[in-house]
C-alpha positions in Angstrom: 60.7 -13.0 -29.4 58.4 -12.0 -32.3 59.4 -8.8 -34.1 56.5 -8.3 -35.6 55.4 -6.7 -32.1 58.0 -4.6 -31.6 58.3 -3.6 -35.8 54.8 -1.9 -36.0 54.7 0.5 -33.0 58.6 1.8 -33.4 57.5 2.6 -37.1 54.6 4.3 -36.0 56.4 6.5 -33.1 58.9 7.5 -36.0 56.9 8.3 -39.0 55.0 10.8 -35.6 58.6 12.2 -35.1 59.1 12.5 -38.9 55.7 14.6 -39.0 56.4 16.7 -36.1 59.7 17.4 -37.5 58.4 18.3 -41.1 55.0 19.6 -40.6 54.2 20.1 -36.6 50.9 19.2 -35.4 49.6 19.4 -39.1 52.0 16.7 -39.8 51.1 14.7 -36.6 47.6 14.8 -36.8 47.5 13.3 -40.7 50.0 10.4 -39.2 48.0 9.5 -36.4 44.7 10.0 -38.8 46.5 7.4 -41.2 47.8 5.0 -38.2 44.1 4.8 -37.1 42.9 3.9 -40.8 45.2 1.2 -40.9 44.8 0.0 -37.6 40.2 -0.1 -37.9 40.5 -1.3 -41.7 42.4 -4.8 -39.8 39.9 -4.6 -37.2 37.1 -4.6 -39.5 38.5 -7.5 -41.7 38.6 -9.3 -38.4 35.5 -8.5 -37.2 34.0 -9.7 -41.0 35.9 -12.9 -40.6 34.4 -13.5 -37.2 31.1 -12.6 -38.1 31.1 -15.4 -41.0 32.5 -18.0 -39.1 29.9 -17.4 -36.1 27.3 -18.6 -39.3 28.9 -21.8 -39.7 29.5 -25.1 -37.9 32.9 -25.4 -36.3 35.4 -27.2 -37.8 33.5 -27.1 -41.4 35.2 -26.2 -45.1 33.4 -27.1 -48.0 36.3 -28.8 -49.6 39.1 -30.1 -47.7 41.3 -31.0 -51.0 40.8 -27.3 -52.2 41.9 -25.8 -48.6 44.9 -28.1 -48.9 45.8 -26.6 -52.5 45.7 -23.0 -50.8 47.5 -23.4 -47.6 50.9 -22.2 -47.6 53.3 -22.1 -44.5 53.5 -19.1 -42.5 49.7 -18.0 -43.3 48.3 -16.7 -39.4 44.7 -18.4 -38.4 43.2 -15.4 -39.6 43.4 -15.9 -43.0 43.0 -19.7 -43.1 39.6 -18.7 -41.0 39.1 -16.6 -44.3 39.3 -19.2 -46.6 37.5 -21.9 -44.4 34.6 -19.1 -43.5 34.8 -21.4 -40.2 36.2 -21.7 -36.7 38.5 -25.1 -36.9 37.9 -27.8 -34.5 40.6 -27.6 -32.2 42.4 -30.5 -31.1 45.3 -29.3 -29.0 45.1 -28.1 -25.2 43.5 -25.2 -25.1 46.5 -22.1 -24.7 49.1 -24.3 -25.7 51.5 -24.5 -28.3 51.5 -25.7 -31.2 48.0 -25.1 -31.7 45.9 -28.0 -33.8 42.9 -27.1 -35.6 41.1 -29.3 -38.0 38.5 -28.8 -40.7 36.2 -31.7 -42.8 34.3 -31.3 -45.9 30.9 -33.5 -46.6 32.7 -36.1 -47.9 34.8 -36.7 -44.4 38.1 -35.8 -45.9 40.0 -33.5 -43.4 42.9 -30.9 -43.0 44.7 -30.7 -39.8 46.5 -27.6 -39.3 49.5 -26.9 -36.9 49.5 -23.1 -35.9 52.7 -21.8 -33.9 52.7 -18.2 -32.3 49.4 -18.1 -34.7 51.7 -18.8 -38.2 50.9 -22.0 -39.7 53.6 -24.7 -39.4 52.2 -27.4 -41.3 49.2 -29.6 -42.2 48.0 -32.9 -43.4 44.9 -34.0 -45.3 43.0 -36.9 -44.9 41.1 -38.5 -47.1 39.0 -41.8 -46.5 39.3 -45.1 -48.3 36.8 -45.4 -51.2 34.4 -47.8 -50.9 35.9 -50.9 -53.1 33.2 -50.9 -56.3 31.4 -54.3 -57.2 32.7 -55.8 -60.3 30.7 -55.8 -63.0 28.8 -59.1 -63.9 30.8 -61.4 -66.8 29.0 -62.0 -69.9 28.2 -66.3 -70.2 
């Protein structure tokens, strides 16, 4: 069970209980006035982070290497769709978990991400075999 779930509302119905106790309605009103700041500044960020991924092609980062460098463990999809500024290209079942999503650069090098309960588990970058260069001609 994720606590995470259960953490944010049983904070919120006791910080209302601590207001009502302290303050009465005045108290309660400034709670609930700060519990709905909090709760459309995270809907905004979301909706921002939507809204610049709808403006790209799916599965698409700008440098796969670089989105390696920044991905740590535990990051949600959110904020990798942040950094990416793209939907990835999922590659698991759709509703099933783990959850695989994938994002290429130009240069077809990749980053496959594994998401469970929305936390990232871990990934793997690809990069493709350079092209072997022609030796240079010998001097007679």
């Amino acid at each position: 069970m994720n606590l995470q779930k259960i953490f944010g509302p049983v904070i919120a119905v006791v910080l209302v209980v601590v207001a009502w106790q302290g303050y009465g309605w005045k108290g309660v009103a400034f709670v609930a006035t700060g519990i709905v700041m909090w709760m459309l500044m995270h809907f905004t960020r979301m909706m921002k982070v939507l809204q610049r991924a709808s403006n790209r092609p799916v599965g698409y980062c700008d440098s796969a290497v670089m989105l390696n460098a920044k991905l740590k463990p535990g990051v949600n999809l959110l904020h990798v769709m942040a950094m990416t500024r793209s939907l990835g290209e999922l590659l698991s079942e759709k509703d099933k978990q783990p959850e695989i999503f994938r994002w290429k650069d130009n240069s077809e090098s990749s980053v496959t991400c594994e998401f469970a309960s929305g936390k990232l588990v871990k990934w793997e970058l690809y990069r493709p075999e350079a092209p072997a260069e022609a030796a240079p001609p010998t001097a007679p």
